[in-house]
DORO-252964 format. One record per residue: residue in three letters; x, z, y of N, C-alpha, C in turn. Coordinates in steps of 0.05 Angstrom, whole numbers, padded with zeros to 5 digits, always signed. Example, Ala and Ser with C-alpha at 12.3 -4.5 7.8 and 13.67 -1.06 7.14 Angstrom:
ALA+00264+00156-00114+00246+00156-00090+00264+00156-00066 SER+00257+00142-00045+00273+00143-00021+00258+00157+00001 
//
This chain:
UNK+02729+02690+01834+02722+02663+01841+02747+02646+01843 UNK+02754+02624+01835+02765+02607+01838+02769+02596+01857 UNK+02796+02592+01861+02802+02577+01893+02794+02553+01894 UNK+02790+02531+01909+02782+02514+01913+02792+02495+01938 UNK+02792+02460+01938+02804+02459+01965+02783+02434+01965 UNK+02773+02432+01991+02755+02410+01998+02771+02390+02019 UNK+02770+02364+02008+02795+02340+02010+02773+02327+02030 UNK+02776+02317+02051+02771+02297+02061+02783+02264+02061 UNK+02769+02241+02074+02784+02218+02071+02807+02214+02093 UNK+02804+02235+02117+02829+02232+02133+02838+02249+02131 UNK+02852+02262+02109+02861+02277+02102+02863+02309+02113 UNK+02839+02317+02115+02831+02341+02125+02832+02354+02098 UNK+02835+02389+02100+02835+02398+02081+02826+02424+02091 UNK+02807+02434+02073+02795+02456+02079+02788+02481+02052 UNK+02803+02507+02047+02806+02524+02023+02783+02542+02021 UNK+02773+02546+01995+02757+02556+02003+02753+02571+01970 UNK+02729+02588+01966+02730+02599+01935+02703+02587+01921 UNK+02706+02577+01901+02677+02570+01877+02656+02596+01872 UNK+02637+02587+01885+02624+02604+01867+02592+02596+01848 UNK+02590+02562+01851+02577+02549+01835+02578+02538+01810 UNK+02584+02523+01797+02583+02510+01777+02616+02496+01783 UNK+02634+02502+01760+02667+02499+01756+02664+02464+01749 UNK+02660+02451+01766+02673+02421+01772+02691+02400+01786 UNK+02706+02389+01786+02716+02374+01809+02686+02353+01819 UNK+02682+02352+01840+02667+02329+01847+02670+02319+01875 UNK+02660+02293+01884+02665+02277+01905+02638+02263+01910 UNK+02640+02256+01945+02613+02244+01946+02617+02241+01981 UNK+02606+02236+01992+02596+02236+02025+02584+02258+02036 UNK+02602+02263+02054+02603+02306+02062+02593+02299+02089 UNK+02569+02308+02090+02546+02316+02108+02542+02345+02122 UNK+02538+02340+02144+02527+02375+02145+02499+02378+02149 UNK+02488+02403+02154+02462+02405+02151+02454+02427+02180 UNK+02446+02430+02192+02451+02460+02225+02419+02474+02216 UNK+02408+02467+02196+02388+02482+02184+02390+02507+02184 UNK+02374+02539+02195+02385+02555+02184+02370+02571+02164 UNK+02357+02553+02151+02335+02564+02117+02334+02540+02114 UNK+02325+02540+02083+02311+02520+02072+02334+02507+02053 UNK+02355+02524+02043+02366+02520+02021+02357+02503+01991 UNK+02338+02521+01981+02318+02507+01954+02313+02483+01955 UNK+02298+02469+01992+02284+02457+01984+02304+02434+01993 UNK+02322+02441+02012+02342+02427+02018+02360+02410+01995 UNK+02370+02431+01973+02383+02413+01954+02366+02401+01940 UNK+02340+02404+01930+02319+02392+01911+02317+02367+01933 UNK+02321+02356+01949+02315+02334+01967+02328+02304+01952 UNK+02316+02289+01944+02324+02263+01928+02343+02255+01943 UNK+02337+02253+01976+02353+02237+01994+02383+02255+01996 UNK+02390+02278+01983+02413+02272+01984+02433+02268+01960 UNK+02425+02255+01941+02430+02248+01915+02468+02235+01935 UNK+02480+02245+01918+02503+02241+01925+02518+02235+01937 UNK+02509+02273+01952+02517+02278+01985+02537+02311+01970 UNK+02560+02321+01990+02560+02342+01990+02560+02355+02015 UNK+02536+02373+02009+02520+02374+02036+02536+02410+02040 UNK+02542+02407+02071+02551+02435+02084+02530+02445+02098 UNK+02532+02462+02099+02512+02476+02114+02524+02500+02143 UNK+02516+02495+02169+02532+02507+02192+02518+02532+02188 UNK+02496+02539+02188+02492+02565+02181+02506+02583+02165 UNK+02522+02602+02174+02556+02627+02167+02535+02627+02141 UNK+02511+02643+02140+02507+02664+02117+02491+02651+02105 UNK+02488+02644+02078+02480+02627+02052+02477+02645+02029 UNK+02441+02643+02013+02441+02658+01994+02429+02685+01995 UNK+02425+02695+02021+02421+02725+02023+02390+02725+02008 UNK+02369+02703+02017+02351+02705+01998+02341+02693+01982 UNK+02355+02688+01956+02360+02684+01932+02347+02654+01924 UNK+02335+02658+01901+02315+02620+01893+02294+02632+01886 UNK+02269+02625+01894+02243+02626+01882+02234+02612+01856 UNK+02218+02618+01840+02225+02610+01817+02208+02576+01827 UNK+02218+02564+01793+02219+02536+01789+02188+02527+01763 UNK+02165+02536+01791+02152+02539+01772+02135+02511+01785 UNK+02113+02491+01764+02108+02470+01767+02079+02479+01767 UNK+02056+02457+01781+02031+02466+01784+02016+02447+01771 UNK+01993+02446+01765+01987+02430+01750+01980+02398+01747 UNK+01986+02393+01777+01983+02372+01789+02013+02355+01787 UNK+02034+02370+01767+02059+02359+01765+02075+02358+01786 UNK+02070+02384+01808+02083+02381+01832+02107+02409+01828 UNK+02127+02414+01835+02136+02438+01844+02129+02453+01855 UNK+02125+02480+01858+02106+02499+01875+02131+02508+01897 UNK+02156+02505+01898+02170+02519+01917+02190+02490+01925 UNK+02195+02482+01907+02221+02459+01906+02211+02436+01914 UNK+02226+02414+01927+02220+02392+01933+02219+02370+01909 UNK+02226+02373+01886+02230+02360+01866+02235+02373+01845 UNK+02237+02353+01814+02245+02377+01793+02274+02384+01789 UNK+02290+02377+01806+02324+02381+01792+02338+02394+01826 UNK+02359+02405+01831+02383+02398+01859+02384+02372+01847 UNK+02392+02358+01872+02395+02334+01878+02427+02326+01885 UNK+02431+02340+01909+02458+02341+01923+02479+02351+01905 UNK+02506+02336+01912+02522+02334+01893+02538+02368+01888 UNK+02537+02376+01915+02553+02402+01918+02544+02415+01939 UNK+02543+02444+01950+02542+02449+01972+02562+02467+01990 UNK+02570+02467+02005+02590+02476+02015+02577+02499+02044 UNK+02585+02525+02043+02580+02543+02050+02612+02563+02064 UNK+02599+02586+02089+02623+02597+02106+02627+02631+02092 UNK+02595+02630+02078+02594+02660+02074+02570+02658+02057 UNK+02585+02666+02029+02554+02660+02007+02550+02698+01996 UNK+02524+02697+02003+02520+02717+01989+02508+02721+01975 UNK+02526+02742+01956+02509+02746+01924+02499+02759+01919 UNK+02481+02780+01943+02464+02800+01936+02442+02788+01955 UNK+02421+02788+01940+02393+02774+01957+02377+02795+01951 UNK+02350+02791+01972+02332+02812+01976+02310+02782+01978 UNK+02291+02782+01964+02268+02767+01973+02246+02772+01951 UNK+02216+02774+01967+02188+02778+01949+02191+02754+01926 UNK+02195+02733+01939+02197+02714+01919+02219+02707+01891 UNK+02235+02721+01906+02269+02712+01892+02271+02713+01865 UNK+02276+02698+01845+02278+02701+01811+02319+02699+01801 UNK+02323+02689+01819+02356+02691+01814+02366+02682+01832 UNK+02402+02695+01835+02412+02684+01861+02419+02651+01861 UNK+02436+02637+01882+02438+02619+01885+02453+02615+01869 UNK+02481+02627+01872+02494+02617+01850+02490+02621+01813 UNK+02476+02635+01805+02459+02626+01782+02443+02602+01780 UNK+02424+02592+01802+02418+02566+01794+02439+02544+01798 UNK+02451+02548+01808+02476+02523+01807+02485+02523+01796 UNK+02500+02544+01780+02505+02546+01749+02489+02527+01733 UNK+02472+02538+01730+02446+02524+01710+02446+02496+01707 UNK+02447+02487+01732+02440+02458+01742+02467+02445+01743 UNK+02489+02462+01735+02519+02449+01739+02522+02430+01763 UNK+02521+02449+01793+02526+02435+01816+02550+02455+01830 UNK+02566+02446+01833+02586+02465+01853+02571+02475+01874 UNK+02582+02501+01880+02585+02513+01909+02605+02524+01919 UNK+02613+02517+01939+02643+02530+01952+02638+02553+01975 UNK+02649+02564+01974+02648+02587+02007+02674+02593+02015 UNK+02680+02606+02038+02694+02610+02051+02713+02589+02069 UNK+02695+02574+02070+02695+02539+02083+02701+02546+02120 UNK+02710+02537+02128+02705+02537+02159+02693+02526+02170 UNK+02661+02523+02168+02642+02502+02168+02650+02492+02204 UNK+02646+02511+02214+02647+02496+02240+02665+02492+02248 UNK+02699+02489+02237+02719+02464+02237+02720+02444+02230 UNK+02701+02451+02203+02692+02418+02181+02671+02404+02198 UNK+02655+02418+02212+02630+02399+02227+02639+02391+02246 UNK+02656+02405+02264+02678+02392+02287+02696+02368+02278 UNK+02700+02363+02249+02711+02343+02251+02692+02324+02236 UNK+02671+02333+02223+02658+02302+02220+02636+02299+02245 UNK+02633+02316+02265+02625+02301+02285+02646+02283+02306 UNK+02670+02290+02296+02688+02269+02317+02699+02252+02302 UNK+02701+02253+02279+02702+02224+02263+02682+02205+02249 UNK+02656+02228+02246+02630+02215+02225+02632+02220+02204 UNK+02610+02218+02188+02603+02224+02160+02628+02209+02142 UNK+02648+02224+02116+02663+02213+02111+02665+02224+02072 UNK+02668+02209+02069+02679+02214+02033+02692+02237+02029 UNK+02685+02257+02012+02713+02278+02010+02700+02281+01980 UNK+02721+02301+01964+02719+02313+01937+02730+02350+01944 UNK+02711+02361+01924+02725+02381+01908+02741+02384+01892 UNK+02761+02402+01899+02789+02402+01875+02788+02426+01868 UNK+02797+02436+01844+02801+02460+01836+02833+02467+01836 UNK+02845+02489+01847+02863+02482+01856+02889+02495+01828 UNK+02878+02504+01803+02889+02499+01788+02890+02480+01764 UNK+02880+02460+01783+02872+02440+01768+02877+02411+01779 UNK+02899+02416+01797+02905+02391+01808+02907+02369+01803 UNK+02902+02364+01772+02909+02336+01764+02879+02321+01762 UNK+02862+02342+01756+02842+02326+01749+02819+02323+01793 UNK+02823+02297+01798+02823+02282+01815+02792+02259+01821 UNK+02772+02275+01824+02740+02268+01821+02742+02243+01842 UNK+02734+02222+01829+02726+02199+01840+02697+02189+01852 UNK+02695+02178+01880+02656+02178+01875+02657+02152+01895 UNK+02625+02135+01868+02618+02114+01900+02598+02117+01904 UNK+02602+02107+01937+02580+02116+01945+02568+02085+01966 UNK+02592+02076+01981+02579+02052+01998+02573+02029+01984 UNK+02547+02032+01978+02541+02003+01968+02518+02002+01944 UNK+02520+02032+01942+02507+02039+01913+02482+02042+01918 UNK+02465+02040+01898+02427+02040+01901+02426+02071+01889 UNK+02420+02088+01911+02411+02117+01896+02386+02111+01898 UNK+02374+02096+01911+02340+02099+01907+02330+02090+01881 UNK+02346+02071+01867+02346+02063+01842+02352+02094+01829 UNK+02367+02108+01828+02378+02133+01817+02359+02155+01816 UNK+02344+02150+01836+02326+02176+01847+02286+02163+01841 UNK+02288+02149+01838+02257+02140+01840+02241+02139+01809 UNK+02221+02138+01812+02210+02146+01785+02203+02119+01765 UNK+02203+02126+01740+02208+02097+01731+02181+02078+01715 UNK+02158+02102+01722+02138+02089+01707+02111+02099+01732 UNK+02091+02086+01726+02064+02099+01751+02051+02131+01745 UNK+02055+02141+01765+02046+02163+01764+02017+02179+01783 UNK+02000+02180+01768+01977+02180+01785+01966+02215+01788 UNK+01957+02221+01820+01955+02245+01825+01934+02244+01833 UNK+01906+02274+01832+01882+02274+01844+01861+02247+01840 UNK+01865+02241+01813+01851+02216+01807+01819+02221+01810 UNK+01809+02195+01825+01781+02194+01817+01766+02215+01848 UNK+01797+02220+01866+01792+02239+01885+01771+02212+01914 UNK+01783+02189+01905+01775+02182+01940+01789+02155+01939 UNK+01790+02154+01961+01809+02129+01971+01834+02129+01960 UNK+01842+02103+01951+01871+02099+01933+01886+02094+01950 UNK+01916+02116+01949+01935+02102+01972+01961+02093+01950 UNK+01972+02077+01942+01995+02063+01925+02021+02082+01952 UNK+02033+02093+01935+02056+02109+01944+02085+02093+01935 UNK+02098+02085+01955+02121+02074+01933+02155+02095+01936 UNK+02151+02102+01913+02172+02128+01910+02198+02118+01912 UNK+02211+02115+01948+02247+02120+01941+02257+02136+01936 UNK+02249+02155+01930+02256+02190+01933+02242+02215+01946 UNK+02218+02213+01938+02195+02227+01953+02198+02251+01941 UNK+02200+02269+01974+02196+02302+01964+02164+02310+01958 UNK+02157+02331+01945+02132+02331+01929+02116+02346+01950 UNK+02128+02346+01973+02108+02360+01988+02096+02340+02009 UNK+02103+02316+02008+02093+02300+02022+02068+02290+02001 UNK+02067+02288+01973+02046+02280+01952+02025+02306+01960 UNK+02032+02330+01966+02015+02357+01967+02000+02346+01992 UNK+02011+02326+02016+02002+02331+02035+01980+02316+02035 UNK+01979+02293+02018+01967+02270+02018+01945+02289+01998 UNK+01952+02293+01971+01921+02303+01955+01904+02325+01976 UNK+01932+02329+01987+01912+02352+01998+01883+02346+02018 UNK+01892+02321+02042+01868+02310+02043+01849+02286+02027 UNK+01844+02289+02009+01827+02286+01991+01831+02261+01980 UNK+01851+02251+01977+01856+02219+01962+01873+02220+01942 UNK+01870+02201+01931+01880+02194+01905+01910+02175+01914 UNK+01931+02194+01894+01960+02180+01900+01971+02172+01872 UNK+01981+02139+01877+01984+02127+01859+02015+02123+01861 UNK+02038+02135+01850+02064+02138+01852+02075+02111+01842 UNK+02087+02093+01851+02099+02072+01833+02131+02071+01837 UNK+02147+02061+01820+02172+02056+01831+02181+02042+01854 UNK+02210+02043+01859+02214+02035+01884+02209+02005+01892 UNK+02227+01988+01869+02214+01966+01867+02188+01954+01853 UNK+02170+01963+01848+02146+01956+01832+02133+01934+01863 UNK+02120+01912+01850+02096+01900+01862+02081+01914+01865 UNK+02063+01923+01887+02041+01934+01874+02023+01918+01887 UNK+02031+01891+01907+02007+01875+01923+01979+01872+01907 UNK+01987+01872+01879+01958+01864+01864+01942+01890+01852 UNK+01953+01917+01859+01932+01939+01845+01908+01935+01870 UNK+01898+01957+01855+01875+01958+01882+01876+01988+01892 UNK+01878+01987+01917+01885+02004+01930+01872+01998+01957 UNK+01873+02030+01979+01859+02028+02002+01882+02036+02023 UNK+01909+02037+02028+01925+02044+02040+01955+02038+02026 UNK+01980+02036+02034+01999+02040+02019+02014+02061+02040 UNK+02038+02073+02027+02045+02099+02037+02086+02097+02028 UNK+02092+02092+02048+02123+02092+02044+02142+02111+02043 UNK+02155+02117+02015+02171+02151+02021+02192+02149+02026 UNK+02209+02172+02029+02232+02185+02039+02255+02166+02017 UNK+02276+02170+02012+02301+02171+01997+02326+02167+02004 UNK+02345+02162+01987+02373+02169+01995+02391+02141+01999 UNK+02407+02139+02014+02427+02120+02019+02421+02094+02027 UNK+02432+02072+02031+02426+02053+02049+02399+02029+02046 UNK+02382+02035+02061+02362+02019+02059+02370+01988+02053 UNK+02385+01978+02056+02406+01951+02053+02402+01943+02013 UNK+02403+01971+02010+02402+01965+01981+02378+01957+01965 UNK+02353+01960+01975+02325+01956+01967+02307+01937+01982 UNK+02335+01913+01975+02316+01888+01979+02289+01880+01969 UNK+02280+01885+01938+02270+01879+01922+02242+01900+01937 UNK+02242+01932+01944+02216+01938+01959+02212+01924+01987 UNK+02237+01913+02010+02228+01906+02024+02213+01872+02019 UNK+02215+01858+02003+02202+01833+02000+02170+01834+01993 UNK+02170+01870+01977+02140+01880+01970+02125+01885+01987 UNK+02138+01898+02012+02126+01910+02043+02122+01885+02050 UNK+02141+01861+02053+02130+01839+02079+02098+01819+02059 UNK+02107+01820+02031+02081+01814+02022+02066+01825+02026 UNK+02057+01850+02040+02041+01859+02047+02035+01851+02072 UNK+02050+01854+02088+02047+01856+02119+02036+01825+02124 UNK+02041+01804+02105+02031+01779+02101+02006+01772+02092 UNK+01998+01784+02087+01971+01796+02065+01952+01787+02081 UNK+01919+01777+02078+01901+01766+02086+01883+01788+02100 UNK+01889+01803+02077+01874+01837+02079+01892+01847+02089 UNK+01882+01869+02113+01899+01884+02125+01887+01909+02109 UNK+01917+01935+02108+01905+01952+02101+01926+01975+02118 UNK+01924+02000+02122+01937+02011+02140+01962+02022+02117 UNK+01982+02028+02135+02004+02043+02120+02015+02054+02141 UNK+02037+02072+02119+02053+02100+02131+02073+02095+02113 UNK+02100+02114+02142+02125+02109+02123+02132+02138+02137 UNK+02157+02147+02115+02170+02165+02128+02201+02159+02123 UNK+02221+02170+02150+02250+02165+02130+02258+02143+02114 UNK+02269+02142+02092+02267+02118+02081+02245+02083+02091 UNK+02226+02100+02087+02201+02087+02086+02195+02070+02120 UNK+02209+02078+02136+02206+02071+02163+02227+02052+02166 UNK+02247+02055+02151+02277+02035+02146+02262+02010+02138 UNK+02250+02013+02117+02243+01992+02103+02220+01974+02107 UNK+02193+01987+02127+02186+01985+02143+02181+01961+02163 UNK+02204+01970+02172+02218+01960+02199+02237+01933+02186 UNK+02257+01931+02157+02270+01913+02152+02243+01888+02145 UNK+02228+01902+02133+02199+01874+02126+02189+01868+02161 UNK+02189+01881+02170+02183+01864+02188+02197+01856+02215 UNK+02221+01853+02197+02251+01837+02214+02264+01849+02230 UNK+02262+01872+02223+02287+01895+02243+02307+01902+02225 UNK+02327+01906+02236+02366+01902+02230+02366+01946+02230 UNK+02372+01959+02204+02384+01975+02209+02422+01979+02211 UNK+02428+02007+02222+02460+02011+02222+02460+02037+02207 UNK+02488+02045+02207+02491+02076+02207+02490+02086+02223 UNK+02484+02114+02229+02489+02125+02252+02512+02154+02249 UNK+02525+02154+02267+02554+02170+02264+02559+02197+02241 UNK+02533+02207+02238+02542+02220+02223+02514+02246+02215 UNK+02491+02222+02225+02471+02230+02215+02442+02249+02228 UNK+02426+02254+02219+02407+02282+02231+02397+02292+02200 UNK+02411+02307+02205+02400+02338+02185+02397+02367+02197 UNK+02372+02375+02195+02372+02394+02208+02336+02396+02209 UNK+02332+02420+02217+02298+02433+02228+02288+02430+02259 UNK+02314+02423+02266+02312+02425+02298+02323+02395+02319 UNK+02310+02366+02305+02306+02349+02320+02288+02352+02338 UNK+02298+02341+02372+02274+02337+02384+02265+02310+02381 UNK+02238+02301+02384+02231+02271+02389+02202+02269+02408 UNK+02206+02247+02421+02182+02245+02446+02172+02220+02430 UNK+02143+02217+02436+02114+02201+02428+02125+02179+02455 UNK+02137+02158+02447+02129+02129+02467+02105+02136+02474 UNK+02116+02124+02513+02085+02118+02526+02077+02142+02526 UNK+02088+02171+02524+02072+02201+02534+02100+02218+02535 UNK+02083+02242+02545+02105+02256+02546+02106+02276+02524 UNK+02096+02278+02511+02095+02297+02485+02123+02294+02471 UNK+02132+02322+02470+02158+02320+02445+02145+02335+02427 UNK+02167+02339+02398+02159+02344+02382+02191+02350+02364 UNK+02191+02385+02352+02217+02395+02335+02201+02381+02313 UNK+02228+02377+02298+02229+02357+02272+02247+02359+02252 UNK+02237+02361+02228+02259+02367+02212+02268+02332+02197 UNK+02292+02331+02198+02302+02311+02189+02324+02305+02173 UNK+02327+02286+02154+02346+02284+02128+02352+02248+02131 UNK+02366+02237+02155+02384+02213+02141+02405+02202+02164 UNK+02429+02171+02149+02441+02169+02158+02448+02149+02169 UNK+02418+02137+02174+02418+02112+02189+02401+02106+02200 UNK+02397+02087+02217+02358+02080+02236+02365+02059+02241 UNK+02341+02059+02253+02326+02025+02258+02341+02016+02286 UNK+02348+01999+02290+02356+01982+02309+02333+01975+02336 UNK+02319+01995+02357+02307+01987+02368+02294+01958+02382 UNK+02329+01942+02389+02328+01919+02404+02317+01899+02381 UNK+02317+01897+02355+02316+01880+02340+02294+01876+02328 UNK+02272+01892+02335+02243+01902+02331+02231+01873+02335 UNK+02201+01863+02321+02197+01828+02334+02177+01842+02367 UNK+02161+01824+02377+02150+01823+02389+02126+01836+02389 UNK+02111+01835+02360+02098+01854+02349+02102+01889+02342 UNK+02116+01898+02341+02126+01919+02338+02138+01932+02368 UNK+02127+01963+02354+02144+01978+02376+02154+02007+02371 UNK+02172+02020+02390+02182+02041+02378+02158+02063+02383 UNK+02158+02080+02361+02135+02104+02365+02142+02133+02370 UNK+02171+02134+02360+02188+02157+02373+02212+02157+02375 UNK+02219+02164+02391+02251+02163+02398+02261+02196+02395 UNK+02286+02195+02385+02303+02215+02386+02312+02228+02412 UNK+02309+02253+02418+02315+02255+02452+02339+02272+02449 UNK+02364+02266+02428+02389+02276+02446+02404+02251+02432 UNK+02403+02231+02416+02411+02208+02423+02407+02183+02417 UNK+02378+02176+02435+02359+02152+02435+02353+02133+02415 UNK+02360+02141+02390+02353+02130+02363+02332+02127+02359 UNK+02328+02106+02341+02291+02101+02333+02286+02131+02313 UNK+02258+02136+02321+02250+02163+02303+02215+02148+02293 UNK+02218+02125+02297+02186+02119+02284+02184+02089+02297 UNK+02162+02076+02276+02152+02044+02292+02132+02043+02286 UNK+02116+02029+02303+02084+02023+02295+02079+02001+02308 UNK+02063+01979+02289+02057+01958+02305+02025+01952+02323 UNK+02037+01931+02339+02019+01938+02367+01978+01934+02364 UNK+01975+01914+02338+01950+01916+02342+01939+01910+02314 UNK+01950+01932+02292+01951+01925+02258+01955+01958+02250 UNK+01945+01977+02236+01939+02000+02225+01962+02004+02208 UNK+01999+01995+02228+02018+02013+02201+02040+02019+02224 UNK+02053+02042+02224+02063+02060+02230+02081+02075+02222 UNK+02103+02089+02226+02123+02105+02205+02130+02124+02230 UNK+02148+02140+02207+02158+02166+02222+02189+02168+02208 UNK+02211+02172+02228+02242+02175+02214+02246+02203+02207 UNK+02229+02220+02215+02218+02251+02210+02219+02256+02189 UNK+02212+02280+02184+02184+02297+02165+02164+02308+02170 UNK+02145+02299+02173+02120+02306+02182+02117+02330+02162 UNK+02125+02332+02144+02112+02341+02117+02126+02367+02112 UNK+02151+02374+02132+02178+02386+02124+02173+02415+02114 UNK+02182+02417+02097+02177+02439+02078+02213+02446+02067 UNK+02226+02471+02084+02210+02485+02102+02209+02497+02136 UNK+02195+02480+02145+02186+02463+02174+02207+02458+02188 UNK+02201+02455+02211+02177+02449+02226+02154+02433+02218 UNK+02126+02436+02220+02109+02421+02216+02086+02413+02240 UNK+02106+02414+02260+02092+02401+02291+02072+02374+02287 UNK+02089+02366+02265+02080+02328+02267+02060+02321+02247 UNK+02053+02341+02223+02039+02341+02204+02021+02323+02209 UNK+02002+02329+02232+01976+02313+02239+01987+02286+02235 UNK+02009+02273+02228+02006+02231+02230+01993+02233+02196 UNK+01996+02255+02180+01976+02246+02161+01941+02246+02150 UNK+01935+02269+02183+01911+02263+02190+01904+02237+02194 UNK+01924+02224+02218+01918+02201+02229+01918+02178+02205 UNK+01936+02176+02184+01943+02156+02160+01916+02159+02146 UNK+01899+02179+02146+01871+02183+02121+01857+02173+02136 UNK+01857+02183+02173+01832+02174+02181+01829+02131+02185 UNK+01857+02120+02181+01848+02103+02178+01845+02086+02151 UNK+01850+02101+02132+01836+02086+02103+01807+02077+02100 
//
């Protein structure tokens, strides 16, 4: 394996050996305190050009399940059809796996998919310092290869444009009630969740109109990078929320950003993110918490919420918005995964609650 050195923007530097796909690359180095869920983790749209670490030491022991599609155009194991994430960075990759499922190791599909993987990382030096400085730019270097010097942007850029689908895509047709889905980067197990209770999902791009199909719900997804960038869906949400006809909606992640921007709430970044299986979050107005798996790197601005609106979950280790719902109108979001695959799925039921009001 090839040596390797992972560059940060304050000049941290961390050595380590390749054992993915032989590239220089660069991007915004995230960690992840997940300790499974590899596959479905890099197949995740929302981290379209991220290089995501992972604090869990041992990576790979059980292998990739295969990449097989169902007929409903969904992935049967993967959250999408491609990795997403730019690279992943690992403390201890191993290349002998044991799993019922397993069709090849990790680093064979990264190969395939030409995505780096690094090991022998000091993850929890590297996560010690992007939790005391925040989420920050770094690249892969190959370190006999010093000249060639991977450049990446990232602040400012529309990955939801990058990641969203570019024509309508219709699932379980002819099933029920029409919910208009608008895809910033939707993992396919949130589409499984929805056919699965018995409605018809109508996939559109991120920016598409859809105020004039006809439909019985709309449904806000997940994706990657700054909600700031998808002005053009939030003008589609407040035409809705303006709408004569009320009709109920759901957001997740992305979808709760955007959400919340139509109906005049201010997002930020937040230091350096929630990734992970093991968010807690409490239900406003009860005492119910709830583990959560979660993927982003920014939220909603509580104070900036209108009068109408309110928070629906809060983060309980540091008081971030985790959901909004307004006070007397059928739409609601989650900064979660209700859907999270693979889990927690404590919260699944808000898409009971999203059918039962179509």
């Amino acid at each position: 394996m090839r040596n390797v050195t992972l560059i940060l923007d304050d000049g941290s530097r961390f050595q380590g050996k390749s054992f993915g796909y032989e590239k220089p690359v660069a991007g915004e180095v995230v960690f992840n305190t997940a300790m499974m869920g590899y596959p479905e983790s890099l197949t995740d749209p929302s981290y379209a050009g991220q290089l995501m670490a992972l604090t869990y030491p041992l990576v790979g022991n059980y292998g990739v399940p295969p990449f097989t599609m169902e007929e409903n155009g969904l992935a049967t194991f993967m959250e999408s059809d491609k990795i997403y994430a730019s690279a992943i960075i690992v403390s201890d990759y191993s290349a002998e796996y044991n799993h019922w499922n397993a069709t090849e190791s990790l680093a064979d599909w990264l190969k395939r998919e030409q995505v780096p993987g690094i090991t022998g990382i000091d993850t929890r030096q590297l996560t010690k310092v992007l939790r005391e400085h925040g989420v920050m730019m770094g690249k892969i270097v190959f370190d006999d290869e010093p000249e060639h010097i991977p450049t990446a942007d990232y602040s400012g850029v529309n990955f939801v444009d990058k990641v969203s689908c570019k024509e309508i895509i219709r699932y379980n047709e002819g099933a029920g009630k029409k919910v208009v889905l608008v895809d910033c980067g939707v993992k396919h197990n949130i589409i499984r969740c929805l056919i699965n209770r018995g409605v018809e999902v109508i996939r559109v791009p991120w920016n598409y109109d859809f105020n004039d199909m006809e439909f019985d719900g709309l449904f806000l997804a997940n994706g990657p990078g700054d909600p700031d960038t998808c002005e053009a869906a939030v003008v589609n949400i407040r035409k809705f929320l303006n709408s004569p006809v009320v009709k109920p909606c759901m957001g997740i992640c992305m979808g709760n950003q955007l959400l919340s921007k139509a109906a005049g709430a201010s997002i930020y970044k937040l230091k350096y993110g929630h990734r992970s299986h093991n968010q807690p979050v409490r239900m406003v107005g009860t005492e119910k918490c709830f583990i959560t798996s979660q993927n982003h790197g920014y939220a909603v601005d509580n104070d900036t919420l209108g009068a109408d609106w309110e928070p629906l979950f809060i983060n309980m280790n540091d008081g971030s918005n985790e959901g909004v719902r307004h006070k007397t109108r059928p739409w609601f979001s989650a900064q979660f995964h209700p859907e999270a695959c693979s889990g927690p799925v404590d919260t699944e039921f808000l898409f009971d609650d999203f059918v039962k009001l179509l």
